[in-house]
N, C-alpha and C positions, 0 to 999 in steps of 0.2 A: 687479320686482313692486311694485309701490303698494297700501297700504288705506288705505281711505278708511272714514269713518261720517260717518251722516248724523241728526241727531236732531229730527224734528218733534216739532210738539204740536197737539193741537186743541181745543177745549171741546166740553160737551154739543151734541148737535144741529147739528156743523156737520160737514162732508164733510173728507175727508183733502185736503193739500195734496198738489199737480198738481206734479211733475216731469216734464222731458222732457231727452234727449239730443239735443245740438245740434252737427251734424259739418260742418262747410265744409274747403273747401281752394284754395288759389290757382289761380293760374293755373298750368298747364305743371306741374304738379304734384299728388301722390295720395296716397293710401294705403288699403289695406284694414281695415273694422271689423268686428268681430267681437264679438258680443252673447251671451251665454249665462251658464253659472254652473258654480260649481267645483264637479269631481265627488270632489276629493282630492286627496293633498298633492300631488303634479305631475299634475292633470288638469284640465283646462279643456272644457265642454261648450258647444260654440257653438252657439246656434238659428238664430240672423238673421246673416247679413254681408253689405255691399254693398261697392261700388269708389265709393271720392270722391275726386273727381280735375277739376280745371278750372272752379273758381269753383260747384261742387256745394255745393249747401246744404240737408243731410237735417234733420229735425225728426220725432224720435220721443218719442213721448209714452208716460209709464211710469205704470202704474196698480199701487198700494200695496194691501196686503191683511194686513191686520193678523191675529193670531193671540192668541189669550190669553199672560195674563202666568204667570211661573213659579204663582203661590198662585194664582190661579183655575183651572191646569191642574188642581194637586194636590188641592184643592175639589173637582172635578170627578169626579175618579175616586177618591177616596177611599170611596165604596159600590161600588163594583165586586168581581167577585171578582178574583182573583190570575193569571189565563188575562187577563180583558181590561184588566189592568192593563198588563202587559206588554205587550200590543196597542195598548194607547193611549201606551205611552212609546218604540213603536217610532214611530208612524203622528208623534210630535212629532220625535222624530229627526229625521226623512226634512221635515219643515214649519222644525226650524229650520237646516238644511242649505242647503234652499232661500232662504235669507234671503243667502244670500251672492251679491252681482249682481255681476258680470265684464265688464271688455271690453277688447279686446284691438286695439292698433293695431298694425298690420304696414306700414313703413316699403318702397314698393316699388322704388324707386330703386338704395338698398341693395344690396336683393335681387337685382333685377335685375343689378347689375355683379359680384355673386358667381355668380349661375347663369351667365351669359356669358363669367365666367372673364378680367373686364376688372377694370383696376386699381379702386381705391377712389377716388370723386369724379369718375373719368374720364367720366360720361356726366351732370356737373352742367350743362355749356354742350353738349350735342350732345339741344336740345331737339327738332330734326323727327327723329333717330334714336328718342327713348326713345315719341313719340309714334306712329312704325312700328311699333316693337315690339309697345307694350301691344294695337294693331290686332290685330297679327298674333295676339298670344298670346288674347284674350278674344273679338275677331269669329269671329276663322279656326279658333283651337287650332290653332297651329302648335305641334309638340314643339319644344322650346327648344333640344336637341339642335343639332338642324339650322340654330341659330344663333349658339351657340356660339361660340368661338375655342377653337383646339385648336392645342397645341403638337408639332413634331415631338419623336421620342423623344431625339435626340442633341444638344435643345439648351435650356437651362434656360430657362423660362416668364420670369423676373426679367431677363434680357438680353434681349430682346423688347420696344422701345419699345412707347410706348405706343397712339401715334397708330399704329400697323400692327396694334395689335389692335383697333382702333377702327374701319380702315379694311378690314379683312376684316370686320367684323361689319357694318359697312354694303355689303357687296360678297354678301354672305348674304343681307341683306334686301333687296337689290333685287333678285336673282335672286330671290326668293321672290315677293314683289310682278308681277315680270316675268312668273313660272308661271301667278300667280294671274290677271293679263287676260286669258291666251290663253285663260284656262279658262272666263270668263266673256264672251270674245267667241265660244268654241266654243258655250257653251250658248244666245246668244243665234242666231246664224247657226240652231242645231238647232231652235230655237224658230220660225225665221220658215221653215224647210224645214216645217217638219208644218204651218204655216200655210199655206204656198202650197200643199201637196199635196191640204187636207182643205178649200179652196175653187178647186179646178178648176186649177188652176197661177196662178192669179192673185197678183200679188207684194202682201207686206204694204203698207196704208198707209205713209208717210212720215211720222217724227212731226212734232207741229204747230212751228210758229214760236215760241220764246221769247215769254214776256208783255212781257218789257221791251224788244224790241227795235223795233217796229213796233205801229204804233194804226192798225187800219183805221176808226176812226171816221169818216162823211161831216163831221162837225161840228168836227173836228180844228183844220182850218186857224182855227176861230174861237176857238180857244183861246188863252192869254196867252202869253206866250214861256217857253222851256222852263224856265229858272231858277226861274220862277213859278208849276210847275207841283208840287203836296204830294205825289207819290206816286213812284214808281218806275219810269212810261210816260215814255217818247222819243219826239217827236212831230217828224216834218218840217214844214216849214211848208207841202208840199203832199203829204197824203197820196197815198200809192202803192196804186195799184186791188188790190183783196181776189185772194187766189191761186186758182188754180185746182184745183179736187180733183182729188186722186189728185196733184199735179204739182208741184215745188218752189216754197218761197217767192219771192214777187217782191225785190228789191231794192229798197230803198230811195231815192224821188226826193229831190230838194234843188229850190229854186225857183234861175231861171236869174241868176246872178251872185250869189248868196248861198251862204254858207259853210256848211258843214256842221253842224247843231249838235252840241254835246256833249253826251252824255249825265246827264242828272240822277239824280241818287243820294243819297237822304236814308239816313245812319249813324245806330245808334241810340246814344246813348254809355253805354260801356260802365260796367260797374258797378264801383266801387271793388273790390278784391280783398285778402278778409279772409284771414286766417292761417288756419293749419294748425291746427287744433284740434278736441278731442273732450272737451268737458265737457259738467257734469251742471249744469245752470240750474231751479231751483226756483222757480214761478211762487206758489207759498203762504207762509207764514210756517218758518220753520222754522231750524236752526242746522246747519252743518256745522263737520265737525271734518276734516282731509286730516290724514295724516301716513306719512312715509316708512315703511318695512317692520320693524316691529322687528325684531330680534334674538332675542328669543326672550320671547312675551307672558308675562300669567301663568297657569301652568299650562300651555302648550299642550305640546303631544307633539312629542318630536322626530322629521319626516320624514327618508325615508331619503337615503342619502348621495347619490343623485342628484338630491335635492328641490332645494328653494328655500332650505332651513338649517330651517325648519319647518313644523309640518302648520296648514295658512291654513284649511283645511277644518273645524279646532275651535275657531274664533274663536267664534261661534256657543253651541256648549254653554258655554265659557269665560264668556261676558256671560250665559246664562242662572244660570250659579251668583251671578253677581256682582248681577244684579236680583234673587236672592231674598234675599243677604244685604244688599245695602242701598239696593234700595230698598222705605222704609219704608211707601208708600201704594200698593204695587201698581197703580201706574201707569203705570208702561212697559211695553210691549207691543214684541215682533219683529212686524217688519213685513217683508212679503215683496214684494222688487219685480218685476212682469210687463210685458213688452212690449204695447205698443198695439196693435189690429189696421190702426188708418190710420193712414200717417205723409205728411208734405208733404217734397214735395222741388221746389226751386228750381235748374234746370238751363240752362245758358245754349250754346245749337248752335255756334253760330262765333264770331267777336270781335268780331263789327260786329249780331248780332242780338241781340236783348232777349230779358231772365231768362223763362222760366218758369217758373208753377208747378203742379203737379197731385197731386192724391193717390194715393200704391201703398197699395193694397189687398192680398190676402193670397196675390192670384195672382203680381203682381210683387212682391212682398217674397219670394216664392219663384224669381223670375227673377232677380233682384239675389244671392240668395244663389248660384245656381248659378253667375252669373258672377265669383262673389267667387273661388268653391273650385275652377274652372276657372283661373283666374290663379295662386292659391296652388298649382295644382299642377303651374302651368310654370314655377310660380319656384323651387320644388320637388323637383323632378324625380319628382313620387310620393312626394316625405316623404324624396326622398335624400339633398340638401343642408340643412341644419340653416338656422331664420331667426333671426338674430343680432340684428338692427335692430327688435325688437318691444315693447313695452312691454303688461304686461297691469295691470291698474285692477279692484282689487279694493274692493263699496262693502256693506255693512253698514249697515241702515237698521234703528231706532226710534223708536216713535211713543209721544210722552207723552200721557195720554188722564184729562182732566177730568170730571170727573162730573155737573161744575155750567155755567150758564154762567161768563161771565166775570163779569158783576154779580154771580151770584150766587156765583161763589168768593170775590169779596172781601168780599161784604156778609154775606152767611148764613153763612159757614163764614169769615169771617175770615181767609182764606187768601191769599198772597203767593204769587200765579204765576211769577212772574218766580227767587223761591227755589229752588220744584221745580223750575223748567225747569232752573236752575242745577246742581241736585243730579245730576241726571237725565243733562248734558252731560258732567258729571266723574265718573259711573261707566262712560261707554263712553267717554273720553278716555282716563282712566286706566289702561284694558285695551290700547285701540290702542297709545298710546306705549308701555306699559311703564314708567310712571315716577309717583310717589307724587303725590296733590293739590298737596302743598306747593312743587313744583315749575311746576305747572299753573296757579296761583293767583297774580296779583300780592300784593305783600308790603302793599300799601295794601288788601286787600281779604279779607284771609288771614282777619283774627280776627273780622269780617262771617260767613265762611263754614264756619267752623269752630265759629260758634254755632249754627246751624240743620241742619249737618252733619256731625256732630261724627265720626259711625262712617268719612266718606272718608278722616281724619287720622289715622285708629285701624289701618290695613290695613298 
């Protein structure tokens, strides 16, 4: 488990800074993400997940929703009565809960050679096997069961090279594979019988001739030679007369004593292939802080003995104590971060054709995710195999919020932005790590910051 915080600022009248989640992955390789927020100390609530896998290049864009600061809440409900007080400190609860953004990578390689019951790294170099698989498992839902390696009773799984449980799990998938043609040349024969029945017994059309293989253009023979031709048409030098319907393709002529050509084929080239990654890229102004998981923050509650070591779920109420006690201008706000409803994905078909890109809208951001929990449940077994290879990304965002512009912070109000922004970074650093300013702070900058911040050195 990772937390992360992220600390924007804005001035008057200008819009929050635009983050977006940015997921690619190589080639011949994947993983599942998984977007959601924590519902508790070992709970994780996912909304969105897809599969990126094979030079996929998702771009989700996150839109920030700020919430008042501790003393404007208190301002607020302080004329209430004592019923909708309560109400209003439940309904922030539940608002700075939500302020906790998650996401979860699941490593599926891994996975797969623990649900297969294959050694570890065994299926790194057996790239057209792992590419079988994930077919079988997300087109087809094939149970994993059925592909498995399974040991007999009287004889220990660890004495079992390794290449023989490799080569039974490839002896599975192509008898799988194997099933699946007959089943798809039975449906189509079934197809062309209710065809031929429901037009008098007449046999279906023949499908047409390939595009690249034959040009019946009359104009053909006046074309440049084949090498010089930009597209993907094969032209003889003396076209062959158009087919006859209903009747097979003709054959292709050659002119008498010349050679056959060869076929022309323009390859798109293919696009460099970035790493494996799932970060948070910030197109506005703003600071991040990343830092490993503490040990145990301050104040948080200790989760229970199957947790994590503690409850991540009160990071949240923990920073809203800490913004009232110091910060002094009531200007950091929880900011709660929401998924986009359009996101861009750059998807590339085979090796030799060029990236696309399109946008998933709300219908496949819902297709994507069923094919994500579909995968996770063959690698899975139903939740029966535990996933070990995961990492979940836990991120904490606030927003510093000026009152003025920025001419007018420094000029009217005499105010050094750059100080609160300062102030602002070192009371949600010093929550995440766990560890006093003094520490935080280079020692060339310490008594700078200890002049205009005096209460961070005071904790």
């Amino acid at each position: 488990v990772f937390l992360h915080s992220h600390v924007g600022h804005r001035f008057s009248h200008e819009p929050l800074s635009q983050l977006e989640v940015n997921a690619r992955a190589r080639q011949f390789s994947g993983f599942i993400l998984l977007v959601g927020r924590i519902g508790g100390p070992s709970l994780f609530l996912p909304s969105h997940a897809m599969i990126i896998q094979n030079k996929d290049d998702f771009r989700i864009p996150l839109i920030l929703e700020e919430i008042p600061t501790p003393k404007e809440f208190q301002d607020a409900i302080e004329s209430l009565s004592p019923e909708q007080q309560r109400f209003a400190k439940a309904f922030r609860s539940m608002q700075l809960e939500s302020t906790l953004f998650a996401m979860c990578v699941v490593q599926i390689k891994p996975q797969l050679e623990k649900v297969l019951n294959l050694p570890p790294d065994s299926l790194t170099k057996e790239i057209k096997l792992t590419q079988d698989l994930l077919e079988l498992f997300i087109k087809y839902q094939i149970p994993s069961d059925l592909l498995s390696w399974k040991c007999d009773l009287f004889v220990d799984p660890a004495d079992v090279p390794s290449k023989e449980k490799i080569d039974a799990v490839k002896a599975y998938v192509a008898a799988m594979q194997e099933m699946l043609k007959e089943s798809k040349e039975k449906e189509i024969q079934q197809a062309k019988d209710e065809w031929t029945y429901s037009h008098g017994g007449v046999p279906p059309p023949p499908p047409p001739p390939p595009v690249s293989s034959i040009c019946y253009q009359p104009t053909c023979a006046a074309l440049p030679p084949p090498m010089a031709i930009p597209s993907r048409v094969m032209c003889a030098p003396m076209c062959a007369p158009p087919p006859m319907p209903g009747g097979p393709p003709p054959m292709p002529m050659a002119a008498p004593g010349a050679p056959a050509p060869a076929p022309v084929l323009r390859r798109a080239v293919p696009a460099s292939a970035p790493k494996v990654v799932a970060h948070v890229a910030a197109k506005g102004s703003g600071e991040t802080a990343a830092a490993e998981p503490p040990t145990h923050p301050h104040g948080v509650e200790e989760a229970p003995a199957s947790g994590t070591g503690f409850d991540i779920s009160q990071i949240p109420h923990v920073l809203e104590k800490r913004y009232a006690a110091l910060d002094e201008d009531s200007a950091l706000r929880p900011t709660i971060i929401n998924v986009g409803k359009t996101w861009t994905k750059e998807h590339q078909e085979g090796l030799l054709s060029k990236p696309e890109k399109k946008s998933i809208g709300v219908d496949e951001q819902k297709e994507e995710k069923t094919k994500a929990f579909d995968l996770l449940d063959a690698l899975t077994k139903s939740g029966v195999v535990p996933i070990n290879d995961a990492s979940l990304h836990v991120i904490v965002t606030a927003t510093h919020c000026f009152d003025k512009t920025l001419m007018d912070t420094v000029i009217q109000k005499s105010v050094n932005p750059v100080e609160k922004l300062e102030r602002s970074v070192l009371i949600v650093s010093t929550t995440i790590h766990d560890k006093p300013a003094e520490e935080l702070v280079k020692a060339a900058q310490r008594e700078r910051v200890m002049t205009y911040s005096p209460k961070l050195f005071l904790q």
